[in-house]
Every structure is written in structure tokens, then in C-alpha cells.
VEXFI-704009 format. One record per residue (C-alpha): residue number from 1; residue in one letter; x negated, y, z negated. Coordinates in Angstrom, 3 decimals. Example, Ala and Ser with C-alpha at 12.3 -4.5 7.8 and 13.67 -1.06 7.14 Angstrom:
BEGIN
<r num="1" residuo="A" xx="-12.300" yy="-4.500" zz="-7.800"/>
<r num="2" residuo="S" xx="-13.670" yy="-1.060" zz="-7.140"/>
***
This chain:
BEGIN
<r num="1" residuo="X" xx="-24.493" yy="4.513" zz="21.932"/>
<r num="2" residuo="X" xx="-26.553" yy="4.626" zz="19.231"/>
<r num="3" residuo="X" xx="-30.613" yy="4.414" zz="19.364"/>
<r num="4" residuo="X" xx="-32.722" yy="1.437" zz="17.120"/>
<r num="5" residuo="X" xx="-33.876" yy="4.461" zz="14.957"/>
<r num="6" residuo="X" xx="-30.462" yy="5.466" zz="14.299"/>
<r num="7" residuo="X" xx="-29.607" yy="2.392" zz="13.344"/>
<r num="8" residuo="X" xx="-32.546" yy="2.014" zz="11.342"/>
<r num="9" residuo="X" xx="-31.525" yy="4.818" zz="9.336"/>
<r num="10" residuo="X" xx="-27.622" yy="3.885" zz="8.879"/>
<r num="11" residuo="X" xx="-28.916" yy="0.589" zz="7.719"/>
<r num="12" residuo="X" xx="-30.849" yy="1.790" zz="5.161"/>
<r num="13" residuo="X" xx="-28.396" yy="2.941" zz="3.054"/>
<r num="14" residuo="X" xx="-27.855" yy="-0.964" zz="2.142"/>
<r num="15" residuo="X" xx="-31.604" yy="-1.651" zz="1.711"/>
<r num="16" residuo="X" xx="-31.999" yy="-3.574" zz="4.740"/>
<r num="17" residuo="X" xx="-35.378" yy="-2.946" zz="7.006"/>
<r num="18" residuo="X" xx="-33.940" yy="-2.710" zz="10.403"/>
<r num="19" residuo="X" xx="-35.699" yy="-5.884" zz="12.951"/>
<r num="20" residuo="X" xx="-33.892" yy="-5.080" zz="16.055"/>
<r num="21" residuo="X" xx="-30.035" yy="-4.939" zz="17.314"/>
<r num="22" residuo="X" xx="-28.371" yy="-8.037" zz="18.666"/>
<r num="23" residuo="X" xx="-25.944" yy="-6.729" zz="21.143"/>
<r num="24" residuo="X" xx="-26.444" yy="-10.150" zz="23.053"/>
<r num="25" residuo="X" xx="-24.463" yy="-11.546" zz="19.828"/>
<r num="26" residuo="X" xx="-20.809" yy="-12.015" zz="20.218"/>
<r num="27" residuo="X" xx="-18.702" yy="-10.562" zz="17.472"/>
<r num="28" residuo="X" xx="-15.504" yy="-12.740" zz="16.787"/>
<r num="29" residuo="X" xx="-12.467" yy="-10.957" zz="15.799"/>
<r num="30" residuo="X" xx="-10.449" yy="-7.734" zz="17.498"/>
<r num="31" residuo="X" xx="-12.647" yy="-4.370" zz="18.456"/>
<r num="32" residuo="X" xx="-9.804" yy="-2.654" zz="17.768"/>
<r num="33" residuo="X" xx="-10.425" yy="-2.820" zz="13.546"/>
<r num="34" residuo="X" xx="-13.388" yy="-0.565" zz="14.663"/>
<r num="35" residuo="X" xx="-14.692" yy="2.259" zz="16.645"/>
<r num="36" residuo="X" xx="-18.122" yy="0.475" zz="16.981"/>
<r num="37" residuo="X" xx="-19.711" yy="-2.578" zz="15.762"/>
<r num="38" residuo="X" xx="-23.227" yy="-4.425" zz="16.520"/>
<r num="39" residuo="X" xx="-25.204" yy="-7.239" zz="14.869"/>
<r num="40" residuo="X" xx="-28.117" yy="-5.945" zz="13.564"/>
<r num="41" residuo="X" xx="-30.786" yy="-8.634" zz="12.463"/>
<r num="42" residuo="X" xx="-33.306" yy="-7.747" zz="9.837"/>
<r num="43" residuo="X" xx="-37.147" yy="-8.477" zz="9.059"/>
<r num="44" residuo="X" xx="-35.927" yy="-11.516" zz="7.677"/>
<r num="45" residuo="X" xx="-34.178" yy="-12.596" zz="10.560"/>
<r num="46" residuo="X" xx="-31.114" yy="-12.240" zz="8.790"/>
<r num="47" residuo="X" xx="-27.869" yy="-11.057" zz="10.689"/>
<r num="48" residuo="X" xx="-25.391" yy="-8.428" zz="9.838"/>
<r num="49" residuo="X" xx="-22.424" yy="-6.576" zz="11.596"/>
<r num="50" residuo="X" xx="-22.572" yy="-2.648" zz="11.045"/>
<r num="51" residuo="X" xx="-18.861" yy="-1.381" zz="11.687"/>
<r num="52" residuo="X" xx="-18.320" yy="2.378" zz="12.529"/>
<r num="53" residuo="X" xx="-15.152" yy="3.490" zz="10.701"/>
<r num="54" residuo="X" xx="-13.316" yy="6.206" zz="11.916"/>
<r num="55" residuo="X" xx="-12.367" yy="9.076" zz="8.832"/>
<r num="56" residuo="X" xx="-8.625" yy="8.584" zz="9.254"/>
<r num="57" residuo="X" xx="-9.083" yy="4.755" zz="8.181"/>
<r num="58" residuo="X" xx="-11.779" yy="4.840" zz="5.608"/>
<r num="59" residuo="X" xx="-9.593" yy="4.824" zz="2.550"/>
<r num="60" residuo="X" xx="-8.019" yy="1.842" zz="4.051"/>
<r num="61" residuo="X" xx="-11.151" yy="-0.171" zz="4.786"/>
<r num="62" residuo="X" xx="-12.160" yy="0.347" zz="1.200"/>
<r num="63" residuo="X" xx="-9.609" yy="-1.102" zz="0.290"/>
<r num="64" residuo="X" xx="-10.095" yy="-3.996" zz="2.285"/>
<r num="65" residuo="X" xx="-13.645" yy="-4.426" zz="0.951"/>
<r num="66" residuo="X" xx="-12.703" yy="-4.343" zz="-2.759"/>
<r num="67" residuo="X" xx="-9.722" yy="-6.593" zz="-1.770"/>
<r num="68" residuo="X" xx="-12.223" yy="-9.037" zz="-0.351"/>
<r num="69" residuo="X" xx="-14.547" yy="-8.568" zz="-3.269"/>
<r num="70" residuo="X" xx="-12.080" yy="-9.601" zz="-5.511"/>
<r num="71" residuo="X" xx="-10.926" yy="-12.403" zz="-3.894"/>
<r num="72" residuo="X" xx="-14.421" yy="-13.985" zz="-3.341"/>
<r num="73" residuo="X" xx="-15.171" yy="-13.828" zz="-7.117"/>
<r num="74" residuo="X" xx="-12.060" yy="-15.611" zz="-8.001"/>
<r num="75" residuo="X" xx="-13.463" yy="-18.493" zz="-5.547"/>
<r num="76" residuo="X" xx="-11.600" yy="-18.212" zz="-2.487"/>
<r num="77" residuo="X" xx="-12.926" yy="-19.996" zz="0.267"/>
<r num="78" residuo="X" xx="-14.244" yy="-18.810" zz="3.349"/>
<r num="79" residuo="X" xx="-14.373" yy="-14.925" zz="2.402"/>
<r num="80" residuo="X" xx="-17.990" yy="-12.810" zz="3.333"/>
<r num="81" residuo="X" xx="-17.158" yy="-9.843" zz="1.470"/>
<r num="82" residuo="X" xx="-18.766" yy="-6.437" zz="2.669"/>
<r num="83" residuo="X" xx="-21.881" yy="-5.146" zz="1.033"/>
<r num="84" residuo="X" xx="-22.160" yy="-2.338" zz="-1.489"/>
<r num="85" residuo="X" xx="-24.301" yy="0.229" zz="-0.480"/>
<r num="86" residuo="X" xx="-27.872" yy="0.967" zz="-2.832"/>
<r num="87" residuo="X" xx="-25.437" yy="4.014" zz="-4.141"/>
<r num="88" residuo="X" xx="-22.377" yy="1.091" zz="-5.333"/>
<r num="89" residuo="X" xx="-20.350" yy="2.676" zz="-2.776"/>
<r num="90" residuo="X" xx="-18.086" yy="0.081" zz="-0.235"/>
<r num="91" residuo="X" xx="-18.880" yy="2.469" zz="2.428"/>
<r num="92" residuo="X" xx="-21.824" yy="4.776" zz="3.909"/>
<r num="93" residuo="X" xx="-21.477" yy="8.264" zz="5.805"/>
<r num="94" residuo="X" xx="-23.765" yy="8.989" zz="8.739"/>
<r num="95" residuo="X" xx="-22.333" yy="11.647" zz="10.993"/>
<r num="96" residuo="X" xx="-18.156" yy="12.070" zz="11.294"/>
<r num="97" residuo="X" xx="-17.942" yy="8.094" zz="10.691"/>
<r num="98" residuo="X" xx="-18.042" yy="5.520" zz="7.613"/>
<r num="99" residuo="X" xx="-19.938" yy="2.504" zz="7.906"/>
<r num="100" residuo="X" xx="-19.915" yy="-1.013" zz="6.406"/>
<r num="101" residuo="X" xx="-22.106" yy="-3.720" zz="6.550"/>
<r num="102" residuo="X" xx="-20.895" yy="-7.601" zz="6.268"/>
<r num="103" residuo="X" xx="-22.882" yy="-10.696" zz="6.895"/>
<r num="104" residuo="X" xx="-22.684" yy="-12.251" zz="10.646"/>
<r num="105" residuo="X" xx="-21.426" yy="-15.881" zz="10.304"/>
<r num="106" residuo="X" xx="-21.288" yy="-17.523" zz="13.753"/>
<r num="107" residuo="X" xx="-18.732" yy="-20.384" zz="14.829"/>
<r num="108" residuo="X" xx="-17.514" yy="-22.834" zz="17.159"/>
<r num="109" residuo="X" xx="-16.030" yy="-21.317" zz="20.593"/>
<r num="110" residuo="X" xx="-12.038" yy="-22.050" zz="19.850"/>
<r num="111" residuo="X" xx="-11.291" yy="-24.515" zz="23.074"/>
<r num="112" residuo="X" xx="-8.109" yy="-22.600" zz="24.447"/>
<r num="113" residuo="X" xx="-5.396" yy="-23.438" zz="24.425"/>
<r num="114" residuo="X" xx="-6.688" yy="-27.180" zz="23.907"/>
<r num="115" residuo="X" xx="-6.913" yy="-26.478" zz="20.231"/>
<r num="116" residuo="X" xx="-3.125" yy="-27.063" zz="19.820"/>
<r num="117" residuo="X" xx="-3.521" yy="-30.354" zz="19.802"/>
<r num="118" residuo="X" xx="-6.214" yy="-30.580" zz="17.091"/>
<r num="119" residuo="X" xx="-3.985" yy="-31.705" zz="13.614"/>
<r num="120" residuo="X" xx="-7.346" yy="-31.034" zz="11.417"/>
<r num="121" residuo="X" xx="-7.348" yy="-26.943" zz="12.217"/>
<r num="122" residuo="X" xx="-3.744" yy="-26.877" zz="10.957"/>
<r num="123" residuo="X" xx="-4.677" yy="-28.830" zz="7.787"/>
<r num="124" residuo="X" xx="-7.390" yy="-26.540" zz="7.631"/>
<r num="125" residuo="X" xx="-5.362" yy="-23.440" zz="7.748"/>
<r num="126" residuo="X" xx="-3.192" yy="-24.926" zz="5.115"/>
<r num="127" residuo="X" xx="-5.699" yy="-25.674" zz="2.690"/>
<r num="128" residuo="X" xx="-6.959" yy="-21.714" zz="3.529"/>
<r num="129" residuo="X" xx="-3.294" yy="-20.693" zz="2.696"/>
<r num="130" residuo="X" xx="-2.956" yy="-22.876" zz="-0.522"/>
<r num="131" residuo="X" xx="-6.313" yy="-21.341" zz="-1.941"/>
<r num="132" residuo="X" xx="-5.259" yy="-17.872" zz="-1.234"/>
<r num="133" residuo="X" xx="-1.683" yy="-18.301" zz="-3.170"/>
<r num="134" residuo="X" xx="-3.521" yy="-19.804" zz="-5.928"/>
<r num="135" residuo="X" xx="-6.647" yy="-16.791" zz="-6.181"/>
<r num="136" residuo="X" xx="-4.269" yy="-14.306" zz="-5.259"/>
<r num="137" residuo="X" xx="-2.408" yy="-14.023" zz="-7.797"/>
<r num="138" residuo="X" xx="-3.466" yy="-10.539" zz="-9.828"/>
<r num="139" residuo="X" xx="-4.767" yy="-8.482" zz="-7.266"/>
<r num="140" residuo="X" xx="-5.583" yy="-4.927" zz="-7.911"/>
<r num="141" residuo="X" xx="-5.752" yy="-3.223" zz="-4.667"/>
<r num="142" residuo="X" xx="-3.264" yy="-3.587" zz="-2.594"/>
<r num="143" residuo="X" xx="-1.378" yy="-0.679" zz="-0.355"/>
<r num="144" residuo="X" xx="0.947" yy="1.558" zz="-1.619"/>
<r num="145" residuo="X" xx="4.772" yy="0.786" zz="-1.178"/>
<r num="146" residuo="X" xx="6.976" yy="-2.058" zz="-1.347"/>
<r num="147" residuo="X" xx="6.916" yy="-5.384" zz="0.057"/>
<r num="148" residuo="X" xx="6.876" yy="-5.573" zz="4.154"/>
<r num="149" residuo="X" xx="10.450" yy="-6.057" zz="5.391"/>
<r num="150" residuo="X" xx="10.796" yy="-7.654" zz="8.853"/>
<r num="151" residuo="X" xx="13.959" yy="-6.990" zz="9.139"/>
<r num="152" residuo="X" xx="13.564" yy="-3.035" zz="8.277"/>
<r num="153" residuo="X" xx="10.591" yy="-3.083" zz="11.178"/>
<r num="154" residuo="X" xx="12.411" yy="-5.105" zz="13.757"/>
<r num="155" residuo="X" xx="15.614" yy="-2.142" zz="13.317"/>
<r num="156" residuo="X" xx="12.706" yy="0.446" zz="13.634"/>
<r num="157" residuo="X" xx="12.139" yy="-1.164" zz="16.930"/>
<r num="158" residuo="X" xx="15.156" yy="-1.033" zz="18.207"/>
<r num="159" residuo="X" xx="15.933" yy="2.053" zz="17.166"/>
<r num="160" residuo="X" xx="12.369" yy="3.283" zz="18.799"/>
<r num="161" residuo="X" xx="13.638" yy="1.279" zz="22.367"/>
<r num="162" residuo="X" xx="16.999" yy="2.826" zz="21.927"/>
<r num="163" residuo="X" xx="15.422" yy="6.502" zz="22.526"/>
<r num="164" residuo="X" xx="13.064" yy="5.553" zz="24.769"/>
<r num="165" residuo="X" xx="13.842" yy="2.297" zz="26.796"/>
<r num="166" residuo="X" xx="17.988" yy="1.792" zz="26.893"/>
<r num="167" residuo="X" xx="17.442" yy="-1.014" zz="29.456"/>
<r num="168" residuo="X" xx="14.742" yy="-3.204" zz="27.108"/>
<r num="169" residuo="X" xx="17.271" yy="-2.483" zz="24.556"/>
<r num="170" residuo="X" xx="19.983" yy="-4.970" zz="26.276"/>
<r num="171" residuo="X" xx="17.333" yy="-7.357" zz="27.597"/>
<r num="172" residuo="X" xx="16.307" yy="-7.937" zz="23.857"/>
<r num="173" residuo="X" xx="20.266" yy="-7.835" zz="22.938"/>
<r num="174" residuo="X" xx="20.604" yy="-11.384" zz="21.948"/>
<r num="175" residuo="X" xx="17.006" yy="-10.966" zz="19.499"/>
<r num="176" residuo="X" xx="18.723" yy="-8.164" zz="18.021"/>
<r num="177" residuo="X" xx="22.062" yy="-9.529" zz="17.146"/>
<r num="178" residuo="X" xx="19.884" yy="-13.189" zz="16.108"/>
<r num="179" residuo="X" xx="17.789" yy="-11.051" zz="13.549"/>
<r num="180" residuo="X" xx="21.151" yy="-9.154" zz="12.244"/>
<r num="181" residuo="X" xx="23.266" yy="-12.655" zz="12.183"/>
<r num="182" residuo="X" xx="21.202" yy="-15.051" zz="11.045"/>
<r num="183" residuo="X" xx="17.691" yy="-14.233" zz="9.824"/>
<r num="184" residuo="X" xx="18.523" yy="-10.418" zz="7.614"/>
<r num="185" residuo="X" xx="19.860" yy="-12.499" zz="5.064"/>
<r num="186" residuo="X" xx="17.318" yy="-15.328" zz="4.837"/>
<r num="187" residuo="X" xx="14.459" yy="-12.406" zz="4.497"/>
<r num="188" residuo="X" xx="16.206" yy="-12.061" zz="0.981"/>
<r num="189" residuo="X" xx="15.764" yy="-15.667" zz="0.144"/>
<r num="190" residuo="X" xx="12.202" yy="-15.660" zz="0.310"/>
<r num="191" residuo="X" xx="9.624" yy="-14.394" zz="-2.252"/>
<r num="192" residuo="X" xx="6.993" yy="-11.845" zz="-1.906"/>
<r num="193" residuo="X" xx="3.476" yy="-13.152" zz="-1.920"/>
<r num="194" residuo="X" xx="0.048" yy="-11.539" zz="-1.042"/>
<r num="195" residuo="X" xx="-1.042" yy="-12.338" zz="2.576"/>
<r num="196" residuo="X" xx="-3.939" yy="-11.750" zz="5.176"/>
<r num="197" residuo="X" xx="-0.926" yy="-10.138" zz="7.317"/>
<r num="198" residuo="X" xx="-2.455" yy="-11.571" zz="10.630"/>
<r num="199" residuo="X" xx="-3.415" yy="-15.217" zz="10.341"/>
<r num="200" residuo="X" xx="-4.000" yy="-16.873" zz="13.586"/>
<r num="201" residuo="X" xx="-6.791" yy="-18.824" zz="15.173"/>
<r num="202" residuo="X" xx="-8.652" yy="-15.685" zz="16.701"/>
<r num="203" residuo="X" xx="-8.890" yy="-14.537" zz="13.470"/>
<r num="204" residuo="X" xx="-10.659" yy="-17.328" zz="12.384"/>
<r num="205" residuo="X" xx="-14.464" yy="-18.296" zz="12.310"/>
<r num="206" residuo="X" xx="-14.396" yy="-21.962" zz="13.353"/>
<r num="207" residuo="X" xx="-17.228" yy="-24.556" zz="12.780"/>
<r num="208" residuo="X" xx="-16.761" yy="-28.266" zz="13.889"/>
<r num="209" residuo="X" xx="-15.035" yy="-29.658" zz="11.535"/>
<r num="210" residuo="X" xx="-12.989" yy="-26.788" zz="9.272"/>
<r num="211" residuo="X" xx="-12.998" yy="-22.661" zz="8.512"/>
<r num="212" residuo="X" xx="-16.216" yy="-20.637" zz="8.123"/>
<r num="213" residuo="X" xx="-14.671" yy="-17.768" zz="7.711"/>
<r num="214" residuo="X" xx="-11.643" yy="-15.542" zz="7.909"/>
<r num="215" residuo="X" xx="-11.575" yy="-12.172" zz="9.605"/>
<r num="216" residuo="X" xx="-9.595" yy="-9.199" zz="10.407"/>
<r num="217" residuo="X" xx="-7.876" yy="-8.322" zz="7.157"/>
<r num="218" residuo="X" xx="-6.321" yy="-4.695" zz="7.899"/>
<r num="219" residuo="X" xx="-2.768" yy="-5.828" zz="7.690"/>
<r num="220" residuo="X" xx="-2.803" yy="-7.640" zz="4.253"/>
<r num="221" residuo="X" xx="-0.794" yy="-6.766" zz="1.152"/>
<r num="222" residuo="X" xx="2.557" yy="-8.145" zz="-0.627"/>
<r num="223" residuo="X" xx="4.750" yy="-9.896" zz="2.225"/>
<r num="224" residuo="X" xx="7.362" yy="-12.552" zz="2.385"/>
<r num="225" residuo="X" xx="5.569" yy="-15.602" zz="2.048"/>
<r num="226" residuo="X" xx="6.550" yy="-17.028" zz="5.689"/>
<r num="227" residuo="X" xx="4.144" yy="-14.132" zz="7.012"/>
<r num="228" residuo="X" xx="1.357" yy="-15.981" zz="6.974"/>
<r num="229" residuo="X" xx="2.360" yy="-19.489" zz="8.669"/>
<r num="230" residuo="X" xx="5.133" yy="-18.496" zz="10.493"/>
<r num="231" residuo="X" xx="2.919" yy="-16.137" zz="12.434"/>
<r num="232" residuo="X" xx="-0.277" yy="-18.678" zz="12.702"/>
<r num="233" residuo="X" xx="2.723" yy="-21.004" zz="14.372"/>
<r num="234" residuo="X" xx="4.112" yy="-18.631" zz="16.555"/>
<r num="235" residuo="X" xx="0.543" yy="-17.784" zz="17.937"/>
<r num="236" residuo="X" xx="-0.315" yy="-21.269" zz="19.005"/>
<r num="237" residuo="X" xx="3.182" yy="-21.837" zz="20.244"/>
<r num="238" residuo="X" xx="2.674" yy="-18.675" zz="22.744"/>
<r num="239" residuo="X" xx="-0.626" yy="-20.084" zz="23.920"/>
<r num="240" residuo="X" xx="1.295" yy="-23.501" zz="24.574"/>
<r num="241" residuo="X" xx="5.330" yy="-23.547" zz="23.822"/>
<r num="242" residuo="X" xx="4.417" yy="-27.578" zz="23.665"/>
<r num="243" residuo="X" xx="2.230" yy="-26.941" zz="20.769"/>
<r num="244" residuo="X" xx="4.875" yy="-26.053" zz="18.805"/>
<r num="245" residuo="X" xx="5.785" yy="-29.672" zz="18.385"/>
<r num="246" residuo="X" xx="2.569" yy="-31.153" zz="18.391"/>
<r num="247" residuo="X" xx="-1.114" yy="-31.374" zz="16.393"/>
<r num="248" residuo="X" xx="-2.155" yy="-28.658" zz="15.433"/>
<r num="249" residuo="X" xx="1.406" yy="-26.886" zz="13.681"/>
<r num="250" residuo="X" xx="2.597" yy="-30.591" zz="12.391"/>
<r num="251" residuo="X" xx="-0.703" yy="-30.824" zz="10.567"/>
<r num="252" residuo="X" xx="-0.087" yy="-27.367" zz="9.405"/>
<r num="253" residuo="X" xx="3.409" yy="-28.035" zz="8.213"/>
<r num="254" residuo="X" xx="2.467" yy="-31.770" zz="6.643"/>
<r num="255" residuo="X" xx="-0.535" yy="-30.341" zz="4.342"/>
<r num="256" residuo="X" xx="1.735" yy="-27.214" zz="3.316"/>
<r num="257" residuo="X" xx="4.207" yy="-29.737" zz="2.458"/>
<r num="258" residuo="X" xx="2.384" yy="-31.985" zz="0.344"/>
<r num="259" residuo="X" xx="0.046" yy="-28.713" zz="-0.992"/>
<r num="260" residuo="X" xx="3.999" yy="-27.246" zz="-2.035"/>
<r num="261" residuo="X" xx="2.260" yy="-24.091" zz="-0.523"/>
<r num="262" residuo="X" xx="6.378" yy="-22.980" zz="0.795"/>
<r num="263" residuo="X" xx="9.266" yy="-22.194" zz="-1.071"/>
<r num="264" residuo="X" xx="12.857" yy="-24.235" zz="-0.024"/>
<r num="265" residuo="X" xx="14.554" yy="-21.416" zz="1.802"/>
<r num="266" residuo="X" xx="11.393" yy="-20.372" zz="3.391"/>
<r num="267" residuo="X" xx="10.766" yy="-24.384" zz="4.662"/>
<r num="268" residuo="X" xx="14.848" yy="-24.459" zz="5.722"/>
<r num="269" residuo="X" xx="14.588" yy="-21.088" zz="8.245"/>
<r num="270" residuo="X" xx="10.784" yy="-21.725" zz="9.144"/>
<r num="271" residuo="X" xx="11.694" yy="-21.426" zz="12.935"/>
<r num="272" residuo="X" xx="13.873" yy="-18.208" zz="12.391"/>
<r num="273" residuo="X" xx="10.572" yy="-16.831" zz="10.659"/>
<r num="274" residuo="X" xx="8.681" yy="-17.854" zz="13.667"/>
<r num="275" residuo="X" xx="10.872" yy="-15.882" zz="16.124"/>
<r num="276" residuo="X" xx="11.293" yy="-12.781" zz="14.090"/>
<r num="277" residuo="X" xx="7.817" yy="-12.114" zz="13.559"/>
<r num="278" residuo="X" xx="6.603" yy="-12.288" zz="17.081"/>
<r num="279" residuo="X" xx="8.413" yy="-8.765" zz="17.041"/>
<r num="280" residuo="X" xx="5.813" yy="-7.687" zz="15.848"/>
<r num="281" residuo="X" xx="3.846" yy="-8.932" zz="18.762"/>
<r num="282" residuo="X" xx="6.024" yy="-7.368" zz="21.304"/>
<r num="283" residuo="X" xx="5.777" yy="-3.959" zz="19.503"/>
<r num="284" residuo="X" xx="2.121" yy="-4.325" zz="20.502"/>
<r num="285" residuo="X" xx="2.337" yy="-5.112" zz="23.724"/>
<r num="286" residuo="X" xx="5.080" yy="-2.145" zz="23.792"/>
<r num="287" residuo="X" xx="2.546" yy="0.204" zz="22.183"/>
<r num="288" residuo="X" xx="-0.527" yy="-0.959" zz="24.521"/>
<r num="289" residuo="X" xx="1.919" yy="-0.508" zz="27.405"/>
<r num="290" residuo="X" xx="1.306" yy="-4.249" zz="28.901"/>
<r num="291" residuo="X" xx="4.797" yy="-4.909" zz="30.637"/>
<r num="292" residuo="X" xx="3.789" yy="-8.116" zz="31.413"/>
<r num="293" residuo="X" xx="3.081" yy="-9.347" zz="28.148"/>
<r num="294" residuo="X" xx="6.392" yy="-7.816" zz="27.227"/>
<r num="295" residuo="X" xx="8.242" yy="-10.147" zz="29.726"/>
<r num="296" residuo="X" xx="6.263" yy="-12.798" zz="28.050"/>
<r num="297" residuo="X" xx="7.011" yy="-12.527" zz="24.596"/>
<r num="298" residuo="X" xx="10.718" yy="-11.583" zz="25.105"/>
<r num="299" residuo="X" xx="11.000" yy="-14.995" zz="27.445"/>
<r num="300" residuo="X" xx="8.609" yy="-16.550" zz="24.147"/>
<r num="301" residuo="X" xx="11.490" yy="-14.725" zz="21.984"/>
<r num="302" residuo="X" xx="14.592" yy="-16.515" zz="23.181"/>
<r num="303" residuo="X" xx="12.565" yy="-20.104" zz="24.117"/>
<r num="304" residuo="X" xx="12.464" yy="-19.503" zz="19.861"/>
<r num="305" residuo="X" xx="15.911" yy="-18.688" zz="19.584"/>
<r num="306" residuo="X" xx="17.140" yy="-21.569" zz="21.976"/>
<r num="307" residuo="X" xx="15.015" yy="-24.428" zz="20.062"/>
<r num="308" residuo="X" xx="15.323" yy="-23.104" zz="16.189"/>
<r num="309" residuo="X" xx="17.382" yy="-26.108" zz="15.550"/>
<r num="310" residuo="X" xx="15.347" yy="-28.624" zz="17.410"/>
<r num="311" residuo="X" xx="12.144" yy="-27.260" zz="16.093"/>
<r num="312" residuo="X" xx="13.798" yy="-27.548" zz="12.346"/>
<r num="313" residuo="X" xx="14.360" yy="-31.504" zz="13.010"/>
<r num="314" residuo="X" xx="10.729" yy="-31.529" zz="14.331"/>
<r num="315" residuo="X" xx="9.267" yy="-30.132" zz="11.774"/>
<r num="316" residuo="X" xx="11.136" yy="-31.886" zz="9.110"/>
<r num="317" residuo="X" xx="10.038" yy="-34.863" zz="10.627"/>
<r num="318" residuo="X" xx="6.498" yy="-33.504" zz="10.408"/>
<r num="319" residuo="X" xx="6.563" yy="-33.070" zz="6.627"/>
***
């Protein structure tokens, strides 16, 4: 798409003297956060990703960089922050796009969906979370608005499905009345925290034995403090409904415990938190048009639903 002396030229704009492109490089984390991205190595043989920005989300992705930047000076663990630009700017222009520049940290394939079973990556992500309560604390750029309300999204949804798909509207009837019933009132019990917004293991650089790096940080800001695990739990259990009893989430749950990373109300309705966010899921699949990844998560949904209480004794059990 874009020719080695075009390249050469975006790059500049950080100092870097262009070697060659690695497209033969894999690039962890979702294309989506981009409209192109390429590892670029240098003279030095160092690697970096250059990420095309589209206009519309500029603003945002600064943002994320001085977000980032922030967080790594305070000591936070596992963060590459984006690079400044020769002109102290987060972001360069070349053409109708913005462009960043990060460093390329390579990692251990994640074994899918084998990795459920592996107690030391849920450890691992609970150390990650305890460290980012504990830097996070005085943040100064974060997204406009209040804290994000489940509860307010999943009614959006419904109302959105009411207009446009009546029929998913009573296959998802039980969800709906479940989030009005019994999990609207426990979003009130739980305090607002700052949060990566989409912490699961694809989001994660791997090596063999812990967390290079975490990725993918377009949904953070001020959340309920569930956000974070309760979504990194409901990912493995979707990969592998047995994992939700198993390894990799009892490790998880065990080191939050003893880290105190949870508050009591959110450690009571952990499994309601579970169930409610993969809405959040399905709205994807919804928007992407995938109807059979909407059949999934719905059946995912209510298997959720069903085992809240037996999951709850589980996980107990586990801490």
C-alpha cells in the first residue's frame, strides 16, 4: 500500500533511518484499532509498528498515548508507550492520516484454547490488574463523561434490537429481565476505577513465563471495577465453558484475592458481572453481522445465567 520510500519518509518524523519493512512480522492485537499498521525495522535492527490513524480517531489515540505515557512513568508494568515525534507531538501527519510509532515487542503464540488451564497466566493477569489500581490512581487524561454504565448500554441494546430485530429481542428475553432483576442494582454497589476496558488474553503479549506487554487500549477510562476481570473471565470461559472452573480463572481469582485487588460486592456478584458484560460481545457480533457468533454468545449468555450460583461456590472455593 505504501512504497519503502514512503515509509522512509513517515518514519522520519521520529528520527528513525528507515532499514526495510517487516511485513513477514506478525502484529499481535486487533487490526481493527487501525487503518494500517507494519513493522518497520531500522539501521539498527531495531523494530517498530507504524499505525495509520484515521482523522475521525486521532484525538482519541492521543489520548491513548499520553494515557500510556503517564502510566509508564508512574512504573506500571508491561506498558511500551508510543513515541513522541522530533516536533513533541504524540502523533505525525502524512497525507489524510495520523501516524504513531510504538516499539515491536514479540511473544509467545497463546496455545488456544489450552491456555485455560495454565493457573500462572491468571496470576499474571492479576498481578497486571493490582499494579494498574495502584499507578492509576491520578490520571489526567481520560474521556469525557461519566463512568461506563453496563446497565445503561445493555438497555441501549435492547432498545436498538427492539427497532430492528423484534424476534432477537424475545430470544434474549430471559438476559434482559436477569440484567433488570438482579444485576441493575449490584452495578450501584461497585466503585468506579480506571481500566484498560478490554482485558483478555489476545490483548496480551505473552512470553513463557508472565506478560510482556499489554495492548489494545482504545476502550479504557473510569469503569466499574469488575470491567476488567469479569471480562478477562468471560473470554476464556467462551473459548472453553470448562475453563471457567479451572486454571487459568481460579489463579486469577486466588491472586486478586490475596492482592485485595476487588471490592466485597464486586467479589459476591462476580458471575453476574461475567454474564452482563459479554453484552458487550454480542453487540459486536450484532454490529459485524456474524449470526453465528450471535447464537453463540446468547447460548454463552444463559450457560452464565444457569451456573451464576455454582460458579459463585467455585470461585469462593478458589479464593
Amino acid at each position: 500500500m505504501y512504497s519503502d520510500d514512503t515509509i522512509r519518509e513517515i518514519v522520519s518524523d521520529w528520527g528513525i533511518k528507515f532499514g526495510r519493512s517487516r511485513p513477514d512480522l506478525p502484529i499481535p492485537g486487533s487490526p481493527e484499532r487501525t487503518v494500517f499498521r507494519l513493522v518497520v525495522e531500522d539501521r539498527d535492527r531495531s523494530l517498530w509498528v507504524l499505525e495509520g490513524i484515521a482523522p475521525h480517531a486521532c484525538e482519541h489515540k492521543q489520548e491513548i498515548s499520553r494515557t500510556l505515557a503517564s502510566l509508564h512513568a508512574k512504573g506500571l508494568r508491561c506498558i511500551h508507550p508510543y513515541l513522541r515525534t522530533r516536533g513533541d507531538e504524540w502523533l505525525s501527519r502524512y497525507g489524510n492520516r495520523g501516524w504513531q510509532m510504538r516499539p515491536y515487542i514479540d511473544g509467545m503464540v497463546l496455545p488456544r484454547p489450552a491456555y485455560a488451564l495454565d493457573r500462572w497466566r491468571g496470576r499474571a493477569c492479576a498481578g497486571f490488574l493490582a499494579d494498574l489500581r495502584d499507578k492509576a490512581g491520578d490520571i489526567p487524561f481520560l474521556p469525557n463523561g461519566g463512568p461506563f454504565s453496563v446497565t445503561r448500554f445493555i438497555r441501549e441494546v435492547s432498545h436498538t434490537l427492539a427497532t430492528h430485530d423484534p424476534r432477537l429481542v424475545e430470544r434474549l428475553a430471559r438476559a434482559f429481565d436477569f440484567i433488570e432483576q438482579e444485576f441493575a442494582g449490584v452495578e450501584k454497589e461497585v466503585p468506579t476505577v480506571f481500566c484498560h476496558g478490554d482485558f483478555h488474553p489476545l490483548n496480551l503479549i505473552w512470553s513463557e513465563g508472565g506478560i510482556r506487554s499489554v495492548i489494545d487500549w482504545e476502550f479504557l477510562g473510569n469503569k466499574p471495577e469488575a470491567y476488567d476481570p469479569a471480562n478477562l473471565i468471560g473470554c476464556v470461559g467462551f473459548e472453553d465453558p470448562a475453563g471457567l472452573a479451572r486454571g487459568f480463572v481460579t489463579g486469577l481469582i486466588a491472586e486478586m484475592e490475596k492482592g485485595d485487588v476487588l471490592s466485597p460486592a464486586c467479589r459476591r456478584h462476580l458471575p453476574e458481572w461475567v454474564a452482563a458484560l459479554r453484552f458487550a460481545w454480542l453487540s459486536d457480533w450484532l454490529r459485524r453481522g456474524d449470526a453465528e457468533m450471535v447464537d453463540l454468545e446468547i447460548a454463552y449468555i444463559d450457560l452464565l445465567i444457569d451456573n451464576r450460583r455454582v460458579l459463585r461456590d467455585i470461585w469462593k472455593q478458589a479464593s
